[in-house]
C-alpha positions in Angstrom: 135.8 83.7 43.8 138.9 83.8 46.3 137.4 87.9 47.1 134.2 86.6 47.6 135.3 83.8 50.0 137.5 86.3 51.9 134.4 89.2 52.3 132.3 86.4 53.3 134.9 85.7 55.8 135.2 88.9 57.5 131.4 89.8 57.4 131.2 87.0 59.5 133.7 87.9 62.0 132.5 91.0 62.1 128.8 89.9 63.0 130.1 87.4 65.9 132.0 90.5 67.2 128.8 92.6 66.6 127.2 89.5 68.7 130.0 89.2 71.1 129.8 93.0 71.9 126.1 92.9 72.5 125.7 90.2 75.1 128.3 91.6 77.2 126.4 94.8 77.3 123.2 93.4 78.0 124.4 90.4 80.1 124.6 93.0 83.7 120.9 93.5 83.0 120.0 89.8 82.3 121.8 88.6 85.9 121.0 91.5 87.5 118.7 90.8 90.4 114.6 92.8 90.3 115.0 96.4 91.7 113.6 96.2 95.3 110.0 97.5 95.6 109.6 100.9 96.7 107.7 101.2 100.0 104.4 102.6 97.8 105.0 99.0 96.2 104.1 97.6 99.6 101.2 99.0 101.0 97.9 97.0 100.9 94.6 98.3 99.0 92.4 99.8 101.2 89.3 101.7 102.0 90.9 104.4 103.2 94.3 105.3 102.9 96.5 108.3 103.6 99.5 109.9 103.6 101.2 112.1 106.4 104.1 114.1 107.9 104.8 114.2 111.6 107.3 116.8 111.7 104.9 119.1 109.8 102.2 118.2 111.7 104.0 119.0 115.2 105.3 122.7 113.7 101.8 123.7 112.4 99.7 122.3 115.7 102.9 123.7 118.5 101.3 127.2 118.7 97.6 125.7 119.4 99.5 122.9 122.0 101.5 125.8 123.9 98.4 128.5 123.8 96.4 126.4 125.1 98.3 124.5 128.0 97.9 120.9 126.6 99.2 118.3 128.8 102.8 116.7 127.7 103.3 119.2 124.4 106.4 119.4 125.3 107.2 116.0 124.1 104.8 116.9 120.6 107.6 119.4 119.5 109.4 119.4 116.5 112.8 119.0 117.6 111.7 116.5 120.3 110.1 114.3 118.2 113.2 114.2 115.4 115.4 113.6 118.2 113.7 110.5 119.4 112.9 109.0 115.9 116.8 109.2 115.0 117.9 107.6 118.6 115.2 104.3 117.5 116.4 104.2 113.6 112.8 106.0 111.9 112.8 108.2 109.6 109.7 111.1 110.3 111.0 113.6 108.0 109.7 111.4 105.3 106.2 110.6 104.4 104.2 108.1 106.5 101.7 106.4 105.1 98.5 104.6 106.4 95.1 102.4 105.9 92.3 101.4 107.3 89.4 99.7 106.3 87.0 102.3 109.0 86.2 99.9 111.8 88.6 97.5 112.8 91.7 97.6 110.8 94.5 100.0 110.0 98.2 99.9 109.6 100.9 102.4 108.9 104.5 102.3 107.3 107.2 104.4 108.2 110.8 104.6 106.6 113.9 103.0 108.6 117.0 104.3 108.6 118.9 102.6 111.1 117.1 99.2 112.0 119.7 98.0 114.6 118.2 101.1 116.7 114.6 99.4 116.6 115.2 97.4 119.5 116.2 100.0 121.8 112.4 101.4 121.1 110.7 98.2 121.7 112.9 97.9 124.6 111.5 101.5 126.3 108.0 100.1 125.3 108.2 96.7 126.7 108.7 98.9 130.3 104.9 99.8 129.5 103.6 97.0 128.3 104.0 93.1 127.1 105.3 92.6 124.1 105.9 88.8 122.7 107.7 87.0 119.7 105.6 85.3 116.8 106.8 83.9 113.3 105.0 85.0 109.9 106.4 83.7 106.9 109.2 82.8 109.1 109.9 86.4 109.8 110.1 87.7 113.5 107.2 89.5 114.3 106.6 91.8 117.7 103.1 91.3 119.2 101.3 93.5 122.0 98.4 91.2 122.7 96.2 93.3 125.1 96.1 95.8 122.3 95.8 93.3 119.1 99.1 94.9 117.7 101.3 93.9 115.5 105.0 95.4 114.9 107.5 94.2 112.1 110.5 95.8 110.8 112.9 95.0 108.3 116.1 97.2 107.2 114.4 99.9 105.0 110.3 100.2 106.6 109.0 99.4 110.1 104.4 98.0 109.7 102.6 98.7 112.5 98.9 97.3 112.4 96.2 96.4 114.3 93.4 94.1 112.9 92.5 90.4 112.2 94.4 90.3 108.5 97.9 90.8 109.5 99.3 88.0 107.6 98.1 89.1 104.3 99.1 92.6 104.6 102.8 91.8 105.9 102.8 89.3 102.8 101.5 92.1 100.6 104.6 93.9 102.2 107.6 91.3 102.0 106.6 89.8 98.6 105.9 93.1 96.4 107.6 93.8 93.3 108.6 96.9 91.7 106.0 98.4 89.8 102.7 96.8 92.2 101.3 99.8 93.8 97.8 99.2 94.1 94.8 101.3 92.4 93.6 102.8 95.5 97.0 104.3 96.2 97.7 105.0 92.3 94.9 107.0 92.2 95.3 108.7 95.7 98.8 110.0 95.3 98.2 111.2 91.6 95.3 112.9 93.1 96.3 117.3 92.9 93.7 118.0 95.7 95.0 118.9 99.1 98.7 118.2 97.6 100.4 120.5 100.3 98.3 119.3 103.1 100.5 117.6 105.8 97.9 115.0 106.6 95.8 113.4 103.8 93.0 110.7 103.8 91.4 108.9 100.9 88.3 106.8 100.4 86.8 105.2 97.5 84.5 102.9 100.0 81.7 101.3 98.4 79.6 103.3 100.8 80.1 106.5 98.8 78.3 104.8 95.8 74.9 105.0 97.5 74.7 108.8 97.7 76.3 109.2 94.1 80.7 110.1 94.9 83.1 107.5 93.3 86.0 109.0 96.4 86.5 111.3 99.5 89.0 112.8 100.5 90.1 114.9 104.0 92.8 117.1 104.9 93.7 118.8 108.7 94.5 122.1 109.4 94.4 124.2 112.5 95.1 127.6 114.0 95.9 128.5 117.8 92.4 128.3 118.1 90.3 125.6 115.9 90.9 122.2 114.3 89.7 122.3 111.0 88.8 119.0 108.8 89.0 119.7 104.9 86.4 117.7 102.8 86.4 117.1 99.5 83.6 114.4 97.3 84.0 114.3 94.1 81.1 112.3 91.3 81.8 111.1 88.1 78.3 112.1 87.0 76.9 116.0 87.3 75.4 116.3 90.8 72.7 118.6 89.3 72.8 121.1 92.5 74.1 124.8 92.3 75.2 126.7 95.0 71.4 129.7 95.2 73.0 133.5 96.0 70.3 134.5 98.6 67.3 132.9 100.4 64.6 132.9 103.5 66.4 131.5 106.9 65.6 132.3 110.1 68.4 134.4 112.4 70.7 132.0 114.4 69.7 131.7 117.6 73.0 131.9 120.1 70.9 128.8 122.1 70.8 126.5 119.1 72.9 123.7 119.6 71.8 121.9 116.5 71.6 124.0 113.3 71.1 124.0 109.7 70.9 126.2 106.6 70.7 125.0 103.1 70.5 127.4 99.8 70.0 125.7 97.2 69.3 125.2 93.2 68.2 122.1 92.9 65.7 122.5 89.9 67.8 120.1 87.8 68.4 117.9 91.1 64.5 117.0 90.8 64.0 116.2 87.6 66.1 113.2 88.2 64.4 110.7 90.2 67.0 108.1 89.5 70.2 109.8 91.0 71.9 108.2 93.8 71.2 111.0 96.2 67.5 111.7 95.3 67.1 107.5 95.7 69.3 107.6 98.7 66.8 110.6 100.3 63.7 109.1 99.2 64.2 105.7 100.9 65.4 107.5 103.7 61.8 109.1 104.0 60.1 105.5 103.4 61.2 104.8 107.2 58.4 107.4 108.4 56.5 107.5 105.0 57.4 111.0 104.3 56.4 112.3 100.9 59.9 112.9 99.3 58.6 113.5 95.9 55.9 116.1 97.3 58.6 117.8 99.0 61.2 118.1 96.2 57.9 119.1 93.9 57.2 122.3 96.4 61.1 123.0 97.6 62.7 125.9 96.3 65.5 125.3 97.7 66.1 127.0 101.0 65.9 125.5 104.4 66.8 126.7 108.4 66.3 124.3 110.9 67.3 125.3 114.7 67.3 123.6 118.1 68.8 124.8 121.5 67.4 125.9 124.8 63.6 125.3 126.0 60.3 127.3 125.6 57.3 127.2 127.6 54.7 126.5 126.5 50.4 126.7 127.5 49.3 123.0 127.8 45.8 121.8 128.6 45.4 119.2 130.9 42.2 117.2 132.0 41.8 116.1 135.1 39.1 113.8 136.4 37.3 115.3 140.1 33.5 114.8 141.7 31.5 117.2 142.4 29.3 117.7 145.6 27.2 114.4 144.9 30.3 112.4 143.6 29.7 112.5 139.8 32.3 112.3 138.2 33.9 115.5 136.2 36.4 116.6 134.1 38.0 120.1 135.1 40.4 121.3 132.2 43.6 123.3 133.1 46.2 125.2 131.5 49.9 124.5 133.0 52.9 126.1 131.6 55.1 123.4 130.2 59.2 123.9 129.3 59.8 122.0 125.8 62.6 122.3 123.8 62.7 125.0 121.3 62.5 124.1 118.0 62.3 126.3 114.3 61.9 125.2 110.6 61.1 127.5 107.4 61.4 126.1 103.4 60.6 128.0 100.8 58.2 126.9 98.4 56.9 127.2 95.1 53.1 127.1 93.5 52.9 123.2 95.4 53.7 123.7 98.8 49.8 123.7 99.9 49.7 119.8 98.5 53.1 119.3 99.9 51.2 120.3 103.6 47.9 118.0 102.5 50.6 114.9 101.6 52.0 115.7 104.5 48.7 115.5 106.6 47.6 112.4 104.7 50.8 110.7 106.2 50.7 111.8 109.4 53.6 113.3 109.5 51.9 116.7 110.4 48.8 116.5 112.5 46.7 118.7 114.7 46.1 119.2 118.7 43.8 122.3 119.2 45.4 125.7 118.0 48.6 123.5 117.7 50.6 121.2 115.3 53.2 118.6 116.0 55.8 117.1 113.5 55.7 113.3 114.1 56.4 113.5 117.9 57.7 116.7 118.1 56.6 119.6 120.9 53.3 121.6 120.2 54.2 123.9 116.8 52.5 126.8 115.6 52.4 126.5 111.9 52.8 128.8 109.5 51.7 128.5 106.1 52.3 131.2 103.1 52.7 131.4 99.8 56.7 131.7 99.6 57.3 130.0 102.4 56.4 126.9 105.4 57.4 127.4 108.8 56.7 126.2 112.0 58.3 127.0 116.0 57.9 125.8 119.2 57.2 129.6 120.5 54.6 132.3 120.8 55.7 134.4 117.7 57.6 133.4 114.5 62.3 134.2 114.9 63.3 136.8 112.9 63.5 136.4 108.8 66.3 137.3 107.5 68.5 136.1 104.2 70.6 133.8 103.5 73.0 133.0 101.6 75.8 129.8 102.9 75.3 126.5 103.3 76.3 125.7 107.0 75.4 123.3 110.2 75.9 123.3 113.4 76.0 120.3 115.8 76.8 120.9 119.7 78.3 117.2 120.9 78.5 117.3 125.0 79.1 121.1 124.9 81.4 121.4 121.9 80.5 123.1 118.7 81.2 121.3 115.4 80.5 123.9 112.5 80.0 122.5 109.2 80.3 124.4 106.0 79.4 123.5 102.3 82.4 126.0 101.0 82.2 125.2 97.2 79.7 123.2 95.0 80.9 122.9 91.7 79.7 120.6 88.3 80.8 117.3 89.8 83.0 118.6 93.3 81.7 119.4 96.6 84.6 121.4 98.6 83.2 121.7 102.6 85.3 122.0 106.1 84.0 121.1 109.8 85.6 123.2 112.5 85.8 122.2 116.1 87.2 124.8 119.2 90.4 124.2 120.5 89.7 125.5 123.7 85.8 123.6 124.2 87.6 119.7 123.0 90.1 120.5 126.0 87.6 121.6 128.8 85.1 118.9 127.9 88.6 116.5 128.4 90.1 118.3 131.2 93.0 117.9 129.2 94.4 121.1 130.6 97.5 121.4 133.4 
């Protein structure tokens, strides 16, 4: 009995020491104050976000600033830049991150390293500009009011916005805990595409629904010579549309300043009148009653539109006269008329002669003499066959040719934006747009 007492003795010591042993190892983490949020943790959801990294941006753009004489790139260089971000306590060789919701709202966060160099900055600012003193959650806030700005810095992240909702996205800021990043960015920074870009946007905007993508997203990249915007929409559903290998399009005219040329599988695309896109299309036709579903029965899939420079063209005109005993007459003439130039072939399959009767029916085509016009378009000559529909503003049909990219061209006050489809997969479109170095600078007499 004594042995038992004695063992019953010791096992309990040895539990309270057991006990003892284990609270003052877990006790550090039980006081221990929250980790901080990261600065992911504090950035607001968005309809478009973004990452990006200036001094990246200023090495890959400093050939295309110095070749083509921009104005001030010598304060855009690498080494400048770096220097001027350490002497105001910000860190650029770290990622910067932005949102916005696409009108009137965005905001960016960049790192601080030093936030008792802040001031000097807003000091060289203020010589530019008025900049007052506001409270937000009792925190001193910097506001440029002639430019609806806001700037707030704290020791680890300086917030610059501009918008009406600056209180909730400096509280989303200040109050974060570890662990809060929201979906959009989540979803955005797990994302592989354009991973080594060095500027990155990201959209899941409600506005993408419509045509059938769940997200966007857009990279930058340039030479000496262009600027080029990746694209990339992606669709939780199969987009039913494959890229064609060859079709009909007519040869690029070097006048065109608005082009297009499609090719095209889209004989799984039709069969589905309840996609997003096909809906999305067909109530875009409603506006002028075009006959979408007449036209997706009789596409096969190719399309070249063109327009760019002017075309005369033999107009009759009547003119009201008297003759000798002052009846009244009409005297026709024919007057040569400059019109802009215009060109459009489709091909077609066994319907395109009742897509051309729907369209007649309409009113979308109609018929002036030898000539046709295309809602209010210049007199066309039409040309119907049994492969293909075209029509052109002049005297003889542009030169067939095939086809075989997806491309666009849109000239905007005398510089060209080229737009490529460069990849159509299952449920990923991959495109670019390219703009001219050189043209954007002219058209801003941004040279010295």
């Amino acid at each position: 009995m004594r042995t038992e007492g004695v063992g019953n003795k010791v096992m309990l010591i040895a539990l309270l020491c057991a006990a003892l042993a284990l609270f003052l190892y877990i006790r550090p983490r039980l006081l221990a104050p929250d980790p901080p949020p990261s600065l992911l943790d504090r950035l607001p959801e968005s309809e478009i976000v973004g990452r990006y990294n200036l001094l990246d941006i200023a090495r890959e753009t400093n050939s295309m600033m110095f070749k083509n004489k921009v104005p001030f790139r010598e304060y855009m260089t690498y080494d400048f830049l770096l220097g001027q971000a350490k002497g105001i306590g910000l860190d650029i060789q770290s990622t910067g991150y932005f949102f916005s919701n696409g009108t009137d709202e965005w905001g960016t966060f960049v790192t601080v390293i030093d936030s008792s160099k802040i001031q000097n900055g807003l000091n060289r600012l203020e010589q530019y500009t008025h900049i007052s003193d506001t409270l937000v959650y009792n925190r001193k806030v910097k506001k440029i009011k002639e430019l609806n700005l806001y700037i707030f810095y704290d020791k680890n992240y300086l917030l610059v916005y501009k918008g009406s909702k600056f209180k909730r996205r400096l509280g989303k800021a200040l109050f974060a805990h570890e662990g809060d990043m929201e979906n959009s960015w989540e979803k955005f920074l797990k994302n592989p595409i354009f991973k080594k870009e060095d500027i990155v946007l990201y959209s899941n905007s409600p506005k993408l629904k419509k045509f059938g993508f769940d997200y966007a997203m857009f990279a930058h990249d340039s030479d000496s010579l262009n600027i080029k915007l990746k694209t990339y929409l992606h669709s939780n559903k199969n987009l039913k549309i494959k890229e064609k290998k060859a079709g009909i399009t007519f040869e690029r005219s070097k006048q065109s300043t608005k082009a297009l040329e499609i090719h095209l599988d889209i004989s799984e695309f039709k069969k589905d009148p309840n996609g997003p896109l096909y809906k999305w299309i067909v109530e875009l036709g409603k506006k002028v009653s075009f006959p979408t579903a007449a036209f997706f029965e009789a596409w096969d899939g190719d399309l070249s539109f063109q327009e760019g420079g002017t075309q005369l063209i033999n107009e009759e005109v009547v003119e009201m006269s008297y003759d000798e005993e002052f009846n009244p007459i009409e005297i026709r003439k024919t007057n040569k008329v400059a019109v802009p130039a215009y060109s459009l072939i489709f091909s077609v399959n066994g319907n395109g002669q009742k897509l051309v009767s729907a369209l007649f029916s309409k009113g979308i085509i109609t018929k002036q003499g030898k000539h046709y016009h295309f809602l209010f378009s210049p007199p066309l000559t039409l040309n119907i066959l049994p492969k293909s529909i075209s029509a052109y503003t002049s005297g003889r049909s542009p030169k067939v040719i095939s086809g075989s990219t997806c491309n666009g061209l849109w000239n905007y006050h005398g510089t060209d934006i080229i737009f490529h489809i460069d990849s159509l997969k299952k449920k990923e479109i991959y495109g670019s747009l390219e703009l001219e170095v050189a043209s954007l600078i002219k058209r801003g007499k941004l040279k010295r």
